[in-house]
C-alpha positions as YAML, in Angstrom:
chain: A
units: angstrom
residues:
- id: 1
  name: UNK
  ca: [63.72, -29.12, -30.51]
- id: 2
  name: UNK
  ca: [65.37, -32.15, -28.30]
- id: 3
  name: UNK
  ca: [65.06, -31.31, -24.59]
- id: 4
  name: UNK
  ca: [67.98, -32.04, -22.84]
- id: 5
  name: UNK
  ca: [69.11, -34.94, -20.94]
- id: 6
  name: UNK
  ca: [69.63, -34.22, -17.10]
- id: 7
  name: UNK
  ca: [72.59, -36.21, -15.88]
- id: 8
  name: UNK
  ca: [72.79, -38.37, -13.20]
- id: 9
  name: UNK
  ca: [75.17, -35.99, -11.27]
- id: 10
  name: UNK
  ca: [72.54, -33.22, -11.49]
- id: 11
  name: UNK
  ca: [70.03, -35.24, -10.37]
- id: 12
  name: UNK
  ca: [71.25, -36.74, -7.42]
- id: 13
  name: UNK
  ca: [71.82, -32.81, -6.65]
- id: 14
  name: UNK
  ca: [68.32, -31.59, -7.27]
- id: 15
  name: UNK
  ca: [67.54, -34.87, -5.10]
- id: 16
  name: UNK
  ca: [69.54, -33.93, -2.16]
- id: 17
  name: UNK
  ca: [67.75, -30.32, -1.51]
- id: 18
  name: UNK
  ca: [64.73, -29.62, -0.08]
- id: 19
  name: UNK
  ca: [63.10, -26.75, -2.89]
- id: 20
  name: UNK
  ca: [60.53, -25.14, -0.31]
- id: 21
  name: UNK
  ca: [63.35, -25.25, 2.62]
- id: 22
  name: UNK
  ca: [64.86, -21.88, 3.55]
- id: 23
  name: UNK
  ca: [68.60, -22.92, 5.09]
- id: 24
  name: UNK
  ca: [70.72, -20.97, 7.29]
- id: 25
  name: UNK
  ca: [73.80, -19.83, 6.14]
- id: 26
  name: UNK
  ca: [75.99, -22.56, 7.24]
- id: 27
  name: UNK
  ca: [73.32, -25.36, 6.43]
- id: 28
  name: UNK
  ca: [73.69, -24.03, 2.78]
- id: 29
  name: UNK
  ca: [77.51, -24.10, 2.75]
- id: 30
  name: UNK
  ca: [77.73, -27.65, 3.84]
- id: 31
  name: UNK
  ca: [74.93, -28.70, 1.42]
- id: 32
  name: UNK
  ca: [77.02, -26.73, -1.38]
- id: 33
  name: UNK
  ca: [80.00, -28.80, -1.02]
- id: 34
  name: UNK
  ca: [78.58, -32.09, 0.31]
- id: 35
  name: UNK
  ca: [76.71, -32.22, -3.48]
- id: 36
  name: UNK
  ca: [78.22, -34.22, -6.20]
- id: 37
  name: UNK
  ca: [80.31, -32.20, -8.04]
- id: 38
  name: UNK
  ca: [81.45, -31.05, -11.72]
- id: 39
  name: UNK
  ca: [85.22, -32.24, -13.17]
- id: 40
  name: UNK
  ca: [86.42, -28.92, -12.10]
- id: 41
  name: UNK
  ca: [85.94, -26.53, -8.80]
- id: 42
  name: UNK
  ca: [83.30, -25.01, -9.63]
- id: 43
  name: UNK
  ca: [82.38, -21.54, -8.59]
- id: 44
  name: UNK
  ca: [80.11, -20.69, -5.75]
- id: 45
  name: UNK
  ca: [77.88, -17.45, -6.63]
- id: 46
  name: UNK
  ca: [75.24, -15.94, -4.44]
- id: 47
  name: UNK
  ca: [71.78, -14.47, -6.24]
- id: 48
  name: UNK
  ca: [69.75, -12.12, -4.43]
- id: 49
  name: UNK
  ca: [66.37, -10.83, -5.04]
- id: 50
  name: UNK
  ca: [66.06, -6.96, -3.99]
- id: 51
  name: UNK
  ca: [62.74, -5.06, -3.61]
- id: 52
  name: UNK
  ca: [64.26, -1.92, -5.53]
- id: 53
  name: UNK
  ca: [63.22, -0.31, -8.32]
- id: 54
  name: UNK
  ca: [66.18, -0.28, -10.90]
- id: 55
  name: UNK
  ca: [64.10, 1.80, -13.38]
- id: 56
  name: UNK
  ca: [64.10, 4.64, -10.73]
- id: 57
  name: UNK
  ca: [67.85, 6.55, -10.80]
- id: 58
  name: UNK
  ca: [67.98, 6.39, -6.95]
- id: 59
  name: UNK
  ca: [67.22, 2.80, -6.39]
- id: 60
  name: UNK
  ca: [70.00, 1.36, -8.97]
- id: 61
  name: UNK
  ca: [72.40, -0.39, -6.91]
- id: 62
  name: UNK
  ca: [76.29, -0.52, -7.81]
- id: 63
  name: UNK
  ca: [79.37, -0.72, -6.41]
- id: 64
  name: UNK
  ca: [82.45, -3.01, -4.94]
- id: 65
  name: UNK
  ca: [83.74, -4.97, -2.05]
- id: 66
  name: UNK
  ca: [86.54, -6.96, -0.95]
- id: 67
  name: UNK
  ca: [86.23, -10.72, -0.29]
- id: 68
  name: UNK
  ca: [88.10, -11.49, 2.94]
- id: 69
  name: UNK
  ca: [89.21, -14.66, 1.17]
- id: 70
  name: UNK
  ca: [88.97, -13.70, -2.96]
- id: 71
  name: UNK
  ca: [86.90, -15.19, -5.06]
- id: 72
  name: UNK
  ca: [89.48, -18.07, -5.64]
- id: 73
  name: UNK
  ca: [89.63, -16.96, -9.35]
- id: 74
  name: UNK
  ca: [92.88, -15.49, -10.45]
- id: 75
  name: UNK
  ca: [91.93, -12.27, -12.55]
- id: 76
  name: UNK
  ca: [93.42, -10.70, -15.65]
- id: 77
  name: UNK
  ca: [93.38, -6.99, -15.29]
- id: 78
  name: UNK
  ca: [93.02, -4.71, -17.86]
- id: 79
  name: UNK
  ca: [94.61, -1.14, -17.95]
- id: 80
  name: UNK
  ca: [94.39, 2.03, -20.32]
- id: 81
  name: UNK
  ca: [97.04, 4.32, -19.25]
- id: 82
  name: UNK
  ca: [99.99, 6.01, -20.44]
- id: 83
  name: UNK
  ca: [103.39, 6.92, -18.94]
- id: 84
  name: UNK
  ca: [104.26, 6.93, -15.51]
- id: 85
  name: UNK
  ca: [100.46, 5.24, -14.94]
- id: 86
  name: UNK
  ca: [101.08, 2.58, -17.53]
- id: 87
  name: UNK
  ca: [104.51, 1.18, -15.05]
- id: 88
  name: UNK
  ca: [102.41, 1.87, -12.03]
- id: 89
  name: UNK
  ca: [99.66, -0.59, -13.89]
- id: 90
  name: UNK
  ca: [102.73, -2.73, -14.75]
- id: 91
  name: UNK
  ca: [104.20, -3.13, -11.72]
- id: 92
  name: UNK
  ca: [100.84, -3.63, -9.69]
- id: 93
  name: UNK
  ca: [100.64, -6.85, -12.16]
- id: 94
  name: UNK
  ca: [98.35, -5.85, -14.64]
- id: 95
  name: UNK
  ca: [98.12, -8.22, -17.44]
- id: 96
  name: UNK
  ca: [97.57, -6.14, -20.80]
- id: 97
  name: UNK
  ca: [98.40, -2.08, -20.67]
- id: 98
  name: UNK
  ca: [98.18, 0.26, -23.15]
- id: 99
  name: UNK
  ca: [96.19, 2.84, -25.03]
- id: 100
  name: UNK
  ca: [95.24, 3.17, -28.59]
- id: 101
  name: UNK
  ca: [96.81, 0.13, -29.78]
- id: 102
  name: UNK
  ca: [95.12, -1.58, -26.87]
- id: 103
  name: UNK
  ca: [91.36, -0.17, -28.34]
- id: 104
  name: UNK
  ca: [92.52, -1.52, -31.53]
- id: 105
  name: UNK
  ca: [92.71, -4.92, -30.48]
- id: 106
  name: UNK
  ca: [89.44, -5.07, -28.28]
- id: 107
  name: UNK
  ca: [87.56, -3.81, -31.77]
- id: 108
  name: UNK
  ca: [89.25, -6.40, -33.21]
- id: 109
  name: UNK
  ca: [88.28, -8.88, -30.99]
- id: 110
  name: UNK
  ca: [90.43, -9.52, -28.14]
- id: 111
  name: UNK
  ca: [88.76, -9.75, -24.88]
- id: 112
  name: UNK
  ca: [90.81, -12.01, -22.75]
- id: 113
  name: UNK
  ca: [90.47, -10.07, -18.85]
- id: 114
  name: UNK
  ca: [88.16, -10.06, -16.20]
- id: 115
  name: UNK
  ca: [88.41, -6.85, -15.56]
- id: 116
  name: UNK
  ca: [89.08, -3.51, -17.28]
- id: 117
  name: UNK
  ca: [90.87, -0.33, -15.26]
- id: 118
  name: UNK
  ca: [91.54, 3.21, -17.46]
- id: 119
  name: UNK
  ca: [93.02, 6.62, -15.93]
- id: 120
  name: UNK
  ca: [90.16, 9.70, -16.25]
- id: 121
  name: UNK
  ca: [91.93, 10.90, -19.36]
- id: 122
  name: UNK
  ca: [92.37, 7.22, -21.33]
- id: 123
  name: UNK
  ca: [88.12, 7.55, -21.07]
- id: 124
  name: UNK
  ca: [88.38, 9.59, -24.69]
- id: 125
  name: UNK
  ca: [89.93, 6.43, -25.92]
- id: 126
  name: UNK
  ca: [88.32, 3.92, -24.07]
- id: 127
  name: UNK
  ca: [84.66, 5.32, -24.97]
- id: 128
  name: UNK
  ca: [84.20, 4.61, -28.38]
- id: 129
  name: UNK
  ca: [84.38, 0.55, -26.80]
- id: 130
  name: UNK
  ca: [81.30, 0.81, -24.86]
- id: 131
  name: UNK
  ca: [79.22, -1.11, -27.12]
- id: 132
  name: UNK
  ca: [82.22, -4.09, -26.71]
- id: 133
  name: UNK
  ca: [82.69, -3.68, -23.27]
- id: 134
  name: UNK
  ca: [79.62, -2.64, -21.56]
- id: 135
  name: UNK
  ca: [77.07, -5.56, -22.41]
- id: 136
  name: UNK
  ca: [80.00, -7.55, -21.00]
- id: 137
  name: UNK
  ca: [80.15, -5.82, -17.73]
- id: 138
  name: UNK
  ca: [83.90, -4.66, -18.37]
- id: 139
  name: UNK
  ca: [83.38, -0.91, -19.23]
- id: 140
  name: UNK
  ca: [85.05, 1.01, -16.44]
- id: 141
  name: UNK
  ca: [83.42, 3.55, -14.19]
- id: 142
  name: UNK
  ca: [84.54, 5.48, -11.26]
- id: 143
  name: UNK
  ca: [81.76, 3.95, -9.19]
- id: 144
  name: UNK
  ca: [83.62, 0.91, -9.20]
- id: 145
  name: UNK
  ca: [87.24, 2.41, -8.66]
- id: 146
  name: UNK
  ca: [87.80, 1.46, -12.24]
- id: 147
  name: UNK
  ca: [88.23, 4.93, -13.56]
- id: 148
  name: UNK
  ca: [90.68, 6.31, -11.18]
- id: 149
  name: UNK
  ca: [94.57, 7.73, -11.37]
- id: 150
  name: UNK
  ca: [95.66, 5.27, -8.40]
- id: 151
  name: UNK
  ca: [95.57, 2.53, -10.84]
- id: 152
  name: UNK
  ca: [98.47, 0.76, -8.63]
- id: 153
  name: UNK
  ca: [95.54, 0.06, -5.80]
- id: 154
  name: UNK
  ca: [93.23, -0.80, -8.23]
- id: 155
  name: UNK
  ca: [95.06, -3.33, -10.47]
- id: 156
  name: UNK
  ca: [96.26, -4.83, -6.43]
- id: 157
  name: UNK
  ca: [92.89, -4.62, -5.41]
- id: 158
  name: UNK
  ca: [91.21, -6.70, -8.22]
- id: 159
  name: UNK
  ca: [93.97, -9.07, -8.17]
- id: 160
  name: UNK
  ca: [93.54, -9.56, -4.39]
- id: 161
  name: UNK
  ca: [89.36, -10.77, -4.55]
- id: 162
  name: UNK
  ca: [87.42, -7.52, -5.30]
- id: 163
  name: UNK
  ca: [84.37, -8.07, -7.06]
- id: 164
  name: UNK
  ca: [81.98, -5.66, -8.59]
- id: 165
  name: UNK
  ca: [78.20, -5.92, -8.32]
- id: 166
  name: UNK
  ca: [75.13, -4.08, -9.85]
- id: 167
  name: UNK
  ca: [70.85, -4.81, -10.17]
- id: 168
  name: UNK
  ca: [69.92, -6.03, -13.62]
- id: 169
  name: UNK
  ca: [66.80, -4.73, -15.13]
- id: 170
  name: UNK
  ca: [64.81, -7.55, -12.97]
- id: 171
  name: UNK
  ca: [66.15, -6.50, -9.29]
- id: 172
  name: UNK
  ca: [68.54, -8.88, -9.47]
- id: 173
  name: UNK
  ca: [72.58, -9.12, -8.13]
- id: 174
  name: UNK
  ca: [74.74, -11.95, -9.18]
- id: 175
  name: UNK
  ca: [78.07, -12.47, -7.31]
- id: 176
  name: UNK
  ca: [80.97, -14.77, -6.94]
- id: 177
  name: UNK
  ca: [81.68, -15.50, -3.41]
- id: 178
  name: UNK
  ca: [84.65, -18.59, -3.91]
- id: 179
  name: UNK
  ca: [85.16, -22.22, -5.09]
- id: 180
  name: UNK
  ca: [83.80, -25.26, -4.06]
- id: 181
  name: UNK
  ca: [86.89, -26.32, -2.93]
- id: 182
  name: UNK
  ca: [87.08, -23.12, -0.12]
- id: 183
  name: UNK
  ca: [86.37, -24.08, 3.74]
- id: 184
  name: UNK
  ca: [82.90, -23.57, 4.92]
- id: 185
  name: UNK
  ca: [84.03, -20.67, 7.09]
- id: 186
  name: UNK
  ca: [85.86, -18.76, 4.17]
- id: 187
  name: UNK
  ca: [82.85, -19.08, 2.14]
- id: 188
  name: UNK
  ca: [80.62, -17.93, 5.08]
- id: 189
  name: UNK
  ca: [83.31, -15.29, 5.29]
- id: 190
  name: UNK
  ca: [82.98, -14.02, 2.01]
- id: 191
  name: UNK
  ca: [79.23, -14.28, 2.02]
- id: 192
  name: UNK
  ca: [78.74, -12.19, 5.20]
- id: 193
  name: UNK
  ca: [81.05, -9.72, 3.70]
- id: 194
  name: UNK
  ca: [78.91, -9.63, 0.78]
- id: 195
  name: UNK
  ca: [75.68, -9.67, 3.34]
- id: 196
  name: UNK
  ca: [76.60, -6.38, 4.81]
- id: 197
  name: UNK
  ca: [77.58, -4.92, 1.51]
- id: 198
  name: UNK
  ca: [73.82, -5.64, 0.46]
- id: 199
  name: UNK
  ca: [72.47, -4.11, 3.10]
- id: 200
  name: UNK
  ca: [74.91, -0.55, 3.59]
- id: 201
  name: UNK
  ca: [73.52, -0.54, -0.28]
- id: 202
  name: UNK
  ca: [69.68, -0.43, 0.59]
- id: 203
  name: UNK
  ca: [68.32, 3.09, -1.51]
- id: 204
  name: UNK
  ca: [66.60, 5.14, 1.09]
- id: 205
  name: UNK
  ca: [63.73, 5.61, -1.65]
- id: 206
  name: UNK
  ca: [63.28, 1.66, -1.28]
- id: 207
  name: UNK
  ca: [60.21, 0.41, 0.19]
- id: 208
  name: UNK
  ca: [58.89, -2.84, 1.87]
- id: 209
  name: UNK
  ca: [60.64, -5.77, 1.85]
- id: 210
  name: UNK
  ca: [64.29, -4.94, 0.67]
- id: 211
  name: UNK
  ca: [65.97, -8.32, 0.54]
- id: 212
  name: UNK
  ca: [63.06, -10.33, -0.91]
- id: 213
  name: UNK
  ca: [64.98, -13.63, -1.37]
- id: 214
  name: UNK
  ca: [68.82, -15.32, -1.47]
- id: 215
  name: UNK
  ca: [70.37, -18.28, -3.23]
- id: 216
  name: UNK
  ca: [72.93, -19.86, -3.48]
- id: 217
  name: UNK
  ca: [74.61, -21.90, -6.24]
- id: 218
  name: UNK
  ca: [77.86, -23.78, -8.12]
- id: 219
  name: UNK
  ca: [78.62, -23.45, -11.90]
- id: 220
  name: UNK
  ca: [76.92, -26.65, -12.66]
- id: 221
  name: UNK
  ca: [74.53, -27.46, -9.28]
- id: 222
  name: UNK
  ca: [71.35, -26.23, -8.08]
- id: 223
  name: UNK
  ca: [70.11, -23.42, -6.22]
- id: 224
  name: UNK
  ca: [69.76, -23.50, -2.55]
- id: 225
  name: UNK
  ca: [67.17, -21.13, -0.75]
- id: 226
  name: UNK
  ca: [69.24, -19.20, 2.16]
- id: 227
  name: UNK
  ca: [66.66, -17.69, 4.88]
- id: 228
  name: UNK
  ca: [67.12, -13.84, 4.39]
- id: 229
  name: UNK
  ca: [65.90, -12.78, 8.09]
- id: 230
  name: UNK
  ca: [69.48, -14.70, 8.87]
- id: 231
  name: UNK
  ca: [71.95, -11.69, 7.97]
- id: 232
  name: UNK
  ca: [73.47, -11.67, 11.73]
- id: 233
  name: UNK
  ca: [76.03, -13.54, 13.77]
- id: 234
  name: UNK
  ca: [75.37, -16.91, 11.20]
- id: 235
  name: UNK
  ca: [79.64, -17.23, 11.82]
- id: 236
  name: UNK
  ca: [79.05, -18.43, 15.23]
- id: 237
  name: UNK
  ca: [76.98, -21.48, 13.78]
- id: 238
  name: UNK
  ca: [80.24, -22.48, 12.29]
- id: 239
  name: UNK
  ca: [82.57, -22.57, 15.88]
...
């Protein structure tokens, strides 16, 4: 098997940071976008390494929060609901509602949305798709506010930046936190937001070193080493 060829681009990016270097916040940020870049804005995603058990119920981390400044992505939103719920879903801007017929077309293929909202009592219709929608991350669950009868704030709420999060099987969370093409401060914006998410998450059955390690990335650059003791008052570096 032919290995493959490492562009130019990505070289003179794997060039330009330091691998054993652990950069603040804002030194990370300005690295991010001073790299050369991809034909298209590329998104910027943050990868931390937790010291959590995610075999163990209790240490499984999941859940939501809102990026003061979006993810810069615009999302197509999902919803399983019927009458009065299904204009509520409408008028909130969701892209695709409906019920059965709506089941029948993810079987059949269709799986154009970023994320996927259902009332409590669509769940009859919408489990029989978990083998479709889970290993995609799009099955809904009411730890995420995507099982919920308000879906008017939730359809707003996705649409507006709010991202979902959860450990893999290896301790890891993956998140969007904007574009290359956002300012320095909104990305150090979004990434203290998710910061202090992170940490309000922390299992009380977790022990040692909880944040073990942070990086940050684009689509189609390298990663960049962030110094985890840095979780505090980084937005000042940016004044």
């Amino acid at each position: 098997m032919m290995a493959m060829k490492t562009s130019k681009r990505m070289k003179e990016a794997r060039a330009a940071v330091e691998p054993e270097k652990l950069y603040t916040p804002l030194e990370a940020m300005r690295l991010l976008k001073s790299l050369p870049s991809a034909k298209f804005d590329e998104t910027v995603e943050v990868h931390f390494r937790l010291g959590v058990d995610p075999r163990k119920a209790d240490q499984m981390i999941r859940g939501t929060t809102m990026l003061p400044h979006g993810t810069g992505k615009e999302m197509r939103v999902c919803v399983f609901a019927e009458g009065d719920k299904e204009k509520e879903a409408r008028d909130a801007g969701a892209d695709e509602v409906g019920s059965e017929e709506l089941a029948k077309k993810i079987e059949g293929g269709w799986f154009d949305f970023d994320v996927c909202i259902a009332t409590p009592d669509m769940m009859k219709v919408v489990g029989r798709l978990g083998r479709a929608l889970g290993p995609r991350g799009l099955m809904p669950n009411p730890k995420a506010g995507t099982v919920t009868f308000d879906v008017g704030k939730a359809v707003t709420d996705a649409k507006a930046g709010k991202v979902e999060y959860r450990t893999d099987r290896n301790a890891l969370v993956h998140m969007a936190i904007g574009k290359a093409s956002f300012s320095e401060v909104d990305l150090l914006d979004n990434y203290g937001m998710v910061i202090d998410e992170i940490i309000k998450a922390k299992p009380a059955s977790a022990k040692g070193r909880y944040i073990k390690s942070i990086a940050v990335t684009t689509t189609m650059g390298p990663g960049v080493y962030v110094d985890s003791s840095v979780v505090r008052d980084f937005m000042e570096e940016s004044a």
